[in-house]
C-alpha positions as a Markdown table, in Angstrom:
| # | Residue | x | y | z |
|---|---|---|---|---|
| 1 | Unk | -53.8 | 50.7 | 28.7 |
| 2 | Unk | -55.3 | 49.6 | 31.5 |
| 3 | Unk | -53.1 | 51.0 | 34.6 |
| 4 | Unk | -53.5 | 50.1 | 38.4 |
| 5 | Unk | -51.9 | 51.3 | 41.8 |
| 6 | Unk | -52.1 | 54.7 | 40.4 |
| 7 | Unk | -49.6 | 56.6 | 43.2 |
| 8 | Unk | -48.8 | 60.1 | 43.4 |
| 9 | Unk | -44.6 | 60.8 | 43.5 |
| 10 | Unk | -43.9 | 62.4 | 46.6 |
| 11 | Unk | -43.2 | 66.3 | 46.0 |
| 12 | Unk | -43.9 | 66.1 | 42.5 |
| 13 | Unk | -47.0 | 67.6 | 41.2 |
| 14 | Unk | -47.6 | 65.5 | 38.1 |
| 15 | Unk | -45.9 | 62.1 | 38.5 |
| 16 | Unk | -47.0 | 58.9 | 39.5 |
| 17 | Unk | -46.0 | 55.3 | 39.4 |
| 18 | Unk | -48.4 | 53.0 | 38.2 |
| 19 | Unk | -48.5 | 48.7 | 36.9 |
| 20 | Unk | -49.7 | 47.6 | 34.4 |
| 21 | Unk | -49.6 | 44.1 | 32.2 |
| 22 | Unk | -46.2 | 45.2 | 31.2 |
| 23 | Unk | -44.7 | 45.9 | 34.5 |
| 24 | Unk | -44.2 | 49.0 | 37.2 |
| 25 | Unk | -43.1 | 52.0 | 35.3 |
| 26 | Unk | -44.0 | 56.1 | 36.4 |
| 27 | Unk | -45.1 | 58.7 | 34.2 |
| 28 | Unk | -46.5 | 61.9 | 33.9 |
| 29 | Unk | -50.0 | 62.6 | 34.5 |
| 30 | Unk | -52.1 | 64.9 | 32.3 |
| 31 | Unk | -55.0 | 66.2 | 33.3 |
| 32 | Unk | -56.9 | 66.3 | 36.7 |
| 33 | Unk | -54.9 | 64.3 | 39.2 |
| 34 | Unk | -56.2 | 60.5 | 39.4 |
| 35 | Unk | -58.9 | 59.8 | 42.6 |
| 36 | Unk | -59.3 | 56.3 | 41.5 |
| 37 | Unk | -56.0 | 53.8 | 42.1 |
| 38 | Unk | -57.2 | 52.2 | 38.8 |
| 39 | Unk | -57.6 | 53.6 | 35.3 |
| 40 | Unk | -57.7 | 53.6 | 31.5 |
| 41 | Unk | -54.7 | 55.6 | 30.0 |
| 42 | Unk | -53.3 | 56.4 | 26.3 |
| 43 | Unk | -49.6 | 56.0 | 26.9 |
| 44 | Unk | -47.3 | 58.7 | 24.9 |
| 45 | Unk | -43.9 | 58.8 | 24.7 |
| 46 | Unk | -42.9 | 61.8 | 23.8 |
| 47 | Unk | -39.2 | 61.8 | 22.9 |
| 48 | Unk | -38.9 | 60.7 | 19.5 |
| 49 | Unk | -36.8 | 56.8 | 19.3 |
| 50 | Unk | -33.1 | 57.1 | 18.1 |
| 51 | Unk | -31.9 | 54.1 | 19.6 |
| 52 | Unk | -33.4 | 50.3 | 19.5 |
| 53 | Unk | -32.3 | 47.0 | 19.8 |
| 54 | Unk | -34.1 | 43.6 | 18.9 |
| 55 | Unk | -34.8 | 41.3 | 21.5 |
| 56 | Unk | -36.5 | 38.4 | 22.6 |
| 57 | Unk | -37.5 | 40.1 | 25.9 |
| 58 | Unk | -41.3 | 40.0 | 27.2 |
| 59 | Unk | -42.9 | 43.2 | 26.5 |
| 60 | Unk | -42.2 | 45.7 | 29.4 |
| 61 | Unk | -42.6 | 49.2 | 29.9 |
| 62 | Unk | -40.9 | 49.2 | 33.1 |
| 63 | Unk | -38.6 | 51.8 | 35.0 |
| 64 | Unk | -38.1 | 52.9 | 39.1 |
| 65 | Unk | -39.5 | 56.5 | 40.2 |
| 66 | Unk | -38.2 | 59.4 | 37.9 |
| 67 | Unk | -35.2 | 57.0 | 36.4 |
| 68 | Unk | -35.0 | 56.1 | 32.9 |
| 69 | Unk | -37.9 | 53.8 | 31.4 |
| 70 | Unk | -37.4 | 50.5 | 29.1 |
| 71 | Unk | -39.9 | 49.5 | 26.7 |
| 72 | Unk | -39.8 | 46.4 | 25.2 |
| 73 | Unk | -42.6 | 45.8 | 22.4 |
| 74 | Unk | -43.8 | 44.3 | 19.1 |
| 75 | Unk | -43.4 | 46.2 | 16.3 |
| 76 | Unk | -47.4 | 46.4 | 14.6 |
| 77 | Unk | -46.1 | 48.9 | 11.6 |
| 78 | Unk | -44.2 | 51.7 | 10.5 |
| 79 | Unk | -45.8 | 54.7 | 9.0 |
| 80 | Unk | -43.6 | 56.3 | 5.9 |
| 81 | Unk | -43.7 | 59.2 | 8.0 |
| 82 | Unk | -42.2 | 58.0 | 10.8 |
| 83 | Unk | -44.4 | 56.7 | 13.4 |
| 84 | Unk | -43.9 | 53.4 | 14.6 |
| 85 | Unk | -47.0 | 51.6 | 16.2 |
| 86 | Unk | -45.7 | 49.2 | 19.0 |
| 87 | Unk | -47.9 | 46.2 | 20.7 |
| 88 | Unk | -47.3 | 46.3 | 24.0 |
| 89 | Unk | -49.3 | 43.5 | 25.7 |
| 90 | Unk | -52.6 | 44.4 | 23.9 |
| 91 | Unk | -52.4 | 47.6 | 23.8 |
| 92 | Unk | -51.0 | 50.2 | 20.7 |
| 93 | Unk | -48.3 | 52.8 | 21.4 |
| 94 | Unk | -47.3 | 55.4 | 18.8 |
| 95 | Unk | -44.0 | 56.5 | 18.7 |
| 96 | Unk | -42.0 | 58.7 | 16.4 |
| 97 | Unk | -38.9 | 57.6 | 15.0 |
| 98 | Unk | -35.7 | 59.0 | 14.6 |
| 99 | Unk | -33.1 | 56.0 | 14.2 |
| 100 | Unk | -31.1 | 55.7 | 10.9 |
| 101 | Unk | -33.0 | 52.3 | 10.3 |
| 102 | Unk | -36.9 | 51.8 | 11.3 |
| 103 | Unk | -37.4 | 48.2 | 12.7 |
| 104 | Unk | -39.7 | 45.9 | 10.5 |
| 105 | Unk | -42.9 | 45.0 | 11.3 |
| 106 | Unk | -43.1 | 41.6 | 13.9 |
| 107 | Unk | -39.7 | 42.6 | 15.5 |
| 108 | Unk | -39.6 | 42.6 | 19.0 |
| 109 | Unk | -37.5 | 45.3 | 20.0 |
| 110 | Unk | -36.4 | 47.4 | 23.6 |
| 111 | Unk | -35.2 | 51.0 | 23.9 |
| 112 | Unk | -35.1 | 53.3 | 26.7 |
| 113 | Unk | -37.5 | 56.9 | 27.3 |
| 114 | Unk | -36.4 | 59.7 | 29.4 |
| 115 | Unk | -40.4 | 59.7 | 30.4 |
| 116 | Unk | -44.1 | 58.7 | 29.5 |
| 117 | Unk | -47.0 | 60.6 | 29.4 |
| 118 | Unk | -50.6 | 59.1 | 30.9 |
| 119 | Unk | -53.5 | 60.7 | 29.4 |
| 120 | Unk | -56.7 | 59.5 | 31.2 |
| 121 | Unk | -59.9 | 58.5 | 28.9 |
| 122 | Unk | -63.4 | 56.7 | 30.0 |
| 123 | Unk | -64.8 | 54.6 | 27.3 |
């Protein structure tokens, strides 16, 4: 995901608030801190999904400094092992799944993360 206004949370050591296609969200950085305000990132979320609604909601990942994130994507496809692959804009988010029922493949859905994870690449 391409991620711009890359902006270090004051007195945190790791977090930043970022926008992207999908909206202004924060995350977790890992790695070396960012020197550029723009960047390529693989988003993770790392809490596995238990909850989900669908929806007819753009896709978002959106959320205010250190409060609780909403995603709101297009189901790509579900593993048999769990893993979910979202479309977010055009980008693919894995996601491990925990809910009673998986969604099905097209379905737009939204649930909320506790946090994201940005994990810097150069291609």
């Amino acid at each position: 995901m391409h991620i711009t206004g890359i902006c270090k949370i004051p007195d945190t050591t790791e977090l930043v608030t970022f926008a992207s296609s999908a909206g202004q969200a924060w995350g977790r950085w890992q790695g070396t801190p960012p020197t550029d305000s723009s960047c390529l990132v693989e988003v993770d979320i790392p809490d596995p999904v238990t909850a989900w609604e669908s929806t007819q909601g753009t896709d978002a990942l959106t959320g205010a400094d250190e409060e609780i994130l909403s995603v709101c994507a297009v189901v790509d496809s579900v593993d048999h092992d769990g893993i979910v692959a979202l479309r977010l804009a055009s980008d693919l988010i894995l996601v491990e799944w925990e809910a009673v029922d998986p969604p099905s493949p097209g379905e737009r859905i939204q649930f909320s993360t506790s946090r994201v994870e940005l994990y810097p690449y150069k291609l």
